[in-house]
C-alpha positions as CSV (number, residue, x, y, z in Angstrom):
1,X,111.2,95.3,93.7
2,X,112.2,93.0,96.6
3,X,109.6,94.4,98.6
4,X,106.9,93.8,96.6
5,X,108.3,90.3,96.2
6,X,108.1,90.1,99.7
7,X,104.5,91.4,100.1
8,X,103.4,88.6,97.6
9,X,105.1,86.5,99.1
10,X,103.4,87.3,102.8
11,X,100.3,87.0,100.8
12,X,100.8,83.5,99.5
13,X,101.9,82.2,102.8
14,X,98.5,84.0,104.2
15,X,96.4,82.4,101.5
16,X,98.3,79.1,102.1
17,X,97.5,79.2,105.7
18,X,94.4,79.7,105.4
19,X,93.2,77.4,103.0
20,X,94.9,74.6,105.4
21,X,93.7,75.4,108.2
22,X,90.2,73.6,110.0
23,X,88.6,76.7,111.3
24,X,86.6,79.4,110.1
25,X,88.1,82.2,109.7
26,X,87.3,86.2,108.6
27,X,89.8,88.9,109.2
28,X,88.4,92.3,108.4
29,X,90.2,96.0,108.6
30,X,89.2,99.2,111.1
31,X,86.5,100.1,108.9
32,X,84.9,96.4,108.7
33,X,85.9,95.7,105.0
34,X,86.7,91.9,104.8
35,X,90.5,91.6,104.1
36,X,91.1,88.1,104.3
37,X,88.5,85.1,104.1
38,X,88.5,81.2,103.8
39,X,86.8,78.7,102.4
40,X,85.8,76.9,105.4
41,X,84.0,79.9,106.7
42,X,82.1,80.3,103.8
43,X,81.1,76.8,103.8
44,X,79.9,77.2,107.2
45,X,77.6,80.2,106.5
46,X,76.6,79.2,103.0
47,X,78.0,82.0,101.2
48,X,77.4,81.3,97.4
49,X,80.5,83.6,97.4
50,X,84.2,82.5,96.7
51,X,86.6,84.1,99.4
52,X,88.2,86.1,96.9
53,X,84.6,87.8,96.4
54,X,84.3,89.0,99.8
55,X,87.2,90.9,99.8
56,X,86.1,94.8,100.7
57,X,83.3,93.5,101.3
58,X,81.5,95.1,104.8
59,X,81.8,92.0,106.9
60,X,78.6,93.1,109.0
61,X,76.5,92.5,105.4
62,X,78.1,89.3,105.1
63,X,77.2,88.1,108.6
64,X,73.7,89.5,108.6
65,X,72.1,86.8,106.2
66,X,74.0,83.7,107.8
67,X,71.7,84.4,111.6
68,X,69.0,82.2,110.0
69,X,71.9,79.4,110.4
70,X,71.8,79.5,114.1
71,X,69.5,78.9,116.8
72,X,69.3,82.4,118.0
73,X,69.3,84.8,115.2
74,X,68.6,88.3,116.8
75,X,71.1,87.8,120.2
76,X,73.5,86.4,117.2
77,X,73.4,89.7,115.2
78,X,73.3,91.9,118.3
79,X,76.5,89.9,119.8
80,X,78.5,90.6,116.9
81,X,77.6,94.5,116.7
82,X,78.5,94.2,120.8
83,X,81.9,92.9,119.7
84,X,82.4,94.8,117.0
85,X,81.7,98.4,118.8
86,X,83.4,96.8,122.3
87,X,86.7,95.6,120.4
88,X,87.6,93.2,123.2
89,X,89.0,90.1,123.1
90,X,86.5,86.8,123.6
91,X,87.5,83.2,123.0
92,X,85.8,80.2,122.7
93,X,82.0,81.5,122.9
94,X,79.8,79.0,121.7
95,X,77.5,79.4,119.4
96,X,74.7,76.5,118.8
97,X,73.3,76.2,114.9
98,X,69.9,75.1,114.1
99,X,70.9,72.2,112.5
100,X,72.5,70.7,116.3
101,X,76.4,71.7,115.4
102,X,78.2,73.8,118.2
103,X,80.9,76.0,117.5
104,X,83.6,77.6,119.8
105,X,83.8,81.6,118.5
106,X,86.5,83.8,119.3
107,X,86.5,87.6,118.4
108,X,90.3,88.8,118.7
109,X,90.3,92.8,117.7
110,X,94.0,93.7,116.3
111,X,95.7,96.9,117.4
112,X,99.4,98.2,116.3
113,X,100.2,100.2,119.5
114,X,96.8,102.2,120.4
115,X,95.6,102.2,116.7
116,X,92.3,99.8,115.8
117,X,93.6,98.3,113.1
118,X,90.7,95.6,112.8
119,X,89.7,92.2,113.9
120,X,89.6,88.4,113.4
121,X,86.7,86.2,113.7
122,X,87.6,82.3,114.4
123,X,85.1,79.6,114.7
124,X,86.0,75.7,115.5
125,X,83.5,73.1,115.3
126,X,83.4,71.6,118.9
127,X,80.2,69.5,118.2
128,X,82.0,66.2,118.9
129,X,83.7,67.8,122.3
130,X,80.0,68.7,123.1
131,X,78.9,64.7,123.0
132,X,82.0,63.6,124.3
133,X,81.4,65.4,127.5
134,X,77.3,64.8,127.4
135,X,78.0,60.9,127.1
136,X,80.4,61.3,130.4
137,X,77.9,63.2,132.1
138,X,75.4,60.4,131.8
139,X,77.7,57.6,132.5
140,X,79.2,59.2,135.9
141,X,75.7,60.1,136.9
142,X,74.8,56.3,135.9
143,X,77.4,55.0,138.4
């Protein structure tokens, strides 16, 4: 019984973090079924689905309908089936939304020893970085 205590107990703490924290995030298993989800992310893709609805979901139907959302759909979709197949590690990509937004995407696959055991997609909204450093641009290039 203590170990399933401690499993829910993992699984709060998970859920907790989570919920807190100001990324994006979707962590999905070896076989691409959506294991862990937050709110954030599907605010940012404009799921009409709660987190607790994706779960075992395929995380490459969930992405497919969200490439309207950014400026390029089809390099979008193909990136992600690149990362998915290539299970390497890529932080901080950007990726530019229709709507003017950047965000900073990181891909990191998860292996126990040599076995995939899935991956973990993060996205950070860097849009105010991204005027910050325009707006210095122009002023050193004004002086």
């Amino acid at each position: 019984m203590r170990v399933h205590g401690a499993c829910h107990d993992r699984d709060d703490r998970l859920e907790i973090l989570l919920a807190t924290l100001p990324s994006s995030v979707l962590m999905a298993d070896g076989d691409a079924r959506v294991v862990a989800v937050n709110q954030n992310f599907c605010d940012l893709f404009e799921l009409a689905d709660a987190p607790a609805d994706l779960i075992g979901v395929d995380c490459r139907t969930v992405a497919r309908p969200v490439c309207t959302l950014v400026e390029d759909p089809s390099g979008f979709a193909a990136r992600l089936d690149l990362l998915l197949r290539r299970r390497r590690k890529v932080r901080d990509e950007e990726v530019m939304f229709s709507d003017g937004r950047v965000f900073a995407r990181s891909h990191i696959p998860v292996f126990n020893g040599d076995v995939y055991g899935g991956h973990l997609w993060l996205y950070v909204d860097i849009t105010d970085r991204r005027i910050l450093e325009a707006e210095t641009e122009w002023l050193i290039s004004e002086t």
